[in-house]
N, C-alpha and C positions, 0 to 999 in steps of 0.2 A: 504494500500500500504506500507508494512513495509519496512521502508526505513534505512539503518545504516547511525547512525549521524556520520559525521565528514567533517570536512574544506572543501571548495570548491580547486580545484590546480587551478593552473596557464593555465594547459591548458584547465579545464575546461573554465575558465571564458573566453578565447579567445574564444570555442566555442560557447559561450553567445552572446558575442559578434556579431562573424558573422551569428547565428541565429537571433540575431536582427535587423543584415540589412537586412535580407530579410523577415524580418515582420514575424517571428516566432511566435506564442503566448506563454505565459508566462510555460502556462499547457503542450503545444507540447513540449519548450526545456526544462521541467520537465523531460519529458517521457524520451527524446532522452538523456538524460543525466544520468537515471534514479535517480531524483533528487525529490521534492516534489516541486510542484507549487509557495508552498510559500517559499519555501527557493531560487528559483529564485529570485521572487519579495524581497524580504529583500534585496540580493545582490544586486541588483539596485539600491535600496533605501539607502541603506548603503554606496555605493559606488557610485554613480554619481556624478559626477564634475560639473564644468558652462559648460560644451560645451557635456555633456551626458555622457553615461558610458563608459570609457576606461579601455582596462584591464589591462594596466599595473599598470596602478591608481590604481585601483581596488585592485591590488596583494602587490604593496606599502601601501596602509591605511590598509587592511588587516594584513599586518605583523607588521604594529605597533600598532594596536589595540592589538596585540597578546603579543609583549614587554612588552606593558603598563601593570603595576600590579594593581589588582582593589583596592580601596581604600577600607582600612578597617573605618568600619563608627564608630564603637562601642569606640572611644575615651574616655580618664576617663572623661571630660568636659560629654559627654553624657551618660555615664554611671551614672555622679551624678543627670543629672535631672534627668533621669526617675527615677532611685531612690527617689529622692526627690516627683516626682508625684507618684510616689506607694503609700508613704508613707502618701500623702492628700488622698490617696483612688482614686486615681483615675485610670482607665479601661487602659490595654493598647493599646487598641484602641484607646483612648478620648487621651493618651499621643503622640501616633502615628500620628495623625490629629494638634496635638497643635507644635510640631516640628517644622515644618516648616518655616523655618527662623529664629528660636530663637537658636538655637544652634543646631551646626554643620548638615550635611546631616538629612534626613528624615529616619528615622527606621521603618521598618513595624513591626507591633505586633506581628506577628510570629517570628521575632527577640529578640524582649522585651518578650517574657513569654518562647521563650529559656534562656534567662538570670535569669529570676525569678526560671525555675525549675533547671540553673547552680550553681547559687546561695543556693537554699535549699540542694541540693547536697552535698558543699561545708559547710554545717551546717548554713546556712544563713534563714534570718524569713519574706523575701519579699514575698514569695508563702502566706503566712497570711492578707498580706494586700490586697488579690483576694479579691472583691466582695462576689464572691461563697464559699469561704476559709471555710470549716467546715460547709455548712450549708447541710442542708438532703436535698435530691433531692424529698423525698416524705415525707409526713407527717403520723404518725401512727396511725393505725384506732383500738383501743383497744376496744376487745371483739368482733370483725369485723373479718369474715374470709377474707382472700384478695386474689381479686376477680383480679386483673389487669391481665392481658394479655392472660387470660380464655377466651372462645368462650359460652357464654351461649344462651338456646335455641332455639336449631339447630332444622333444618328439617332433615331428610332422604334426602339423595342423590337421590334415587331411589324410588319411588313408590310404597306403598303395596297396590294398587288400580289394581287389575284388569284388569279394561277397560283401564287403564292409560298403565299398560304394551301391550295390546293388540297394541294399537296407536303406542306405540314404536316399536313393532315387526314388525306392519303396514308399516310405515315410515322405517323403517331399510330391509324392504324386497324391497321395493319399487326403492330404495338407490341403492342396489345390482342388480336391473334391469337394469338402467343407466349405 
């Protein structure tokens, strides 16, 4: 259902609204909206207040969600730890998981090994302290023809048996009756 992303309006969500007083389901004022099912329910979820979902609520926390600038996480404080666990060897993963609470916001690892490859870029030696960092992904098999990703022996697709084709002719005429 290719749907184009963008914001919910105002009069959308008043149509939310009165499709949910009368017990619309989530999927229907999807349709009627031409909207996707879930990005109804988020807007609900996002938006409902102590007394259910209002739209003008709704359109108020929206436009300040939208003000708000998102925090940048990457602070020099957290730029020096992860640095600093690079530099014990440790995974950015394993530094991902240890965050939490010890300094500033959580960073995911796809953030930290953008910074490792921003870093090498930048003539910097943290892409070294990888785990993986220079090591061969296979090992060399000398005097070994190498064989990896060869198909060795195969059958014939197709039968040079005779009565095998015959069957098939069988079966294939048989097919063409139906």
């Amino acid at each position: 259902m290719g749907m184009l992303y963008n914001q919910l309006t105002e009069g959308e969500r008043n149509q939310i609204y009165a499709l949910l007083q009368e017990d619309v389901s989530f999927r229907r004022i999807g349709v009627i909206l031409g909207r996707s099912s879930s990005t109804i329910g988020r807007e609900l979820h996002r938006n409902r207040g102590q007394r259910g979902y209002r739209p003008k609520q709704a359109q108020r926390k929206a436009q300040k969600r939208r003000q708000t600038p998102r925090s940048f996480k990457m602070i020099p404080a957290v730029v020096t730890y992860i640095e600093e666990k690079l530099r014990k060897e440790y995974s950015p993963e394993q530094i991902s998981c240890t965050m939490h609470g010890s300094v500033g916001d959580k960073v995911s690892h796809e953030r930290i090994y953008q910074h490792i490859w921003q870093d090498k870029k930048h003539g910097g030696d943290l892409y070294r302290k990888l785990r993986i960092a220079g090591v061969k992904k296979h090992r060399k098999r000398y005097g070994k023809k190498d064989w990896r990703g060869k198909v060795t022996k195969t059958r014939n697709s197709f039968p040079n048996d005779e009565g095998a084709i015959k069957l098939l002719y069988m079966g294939l005429k048989n097919i063409m009756k139906k």
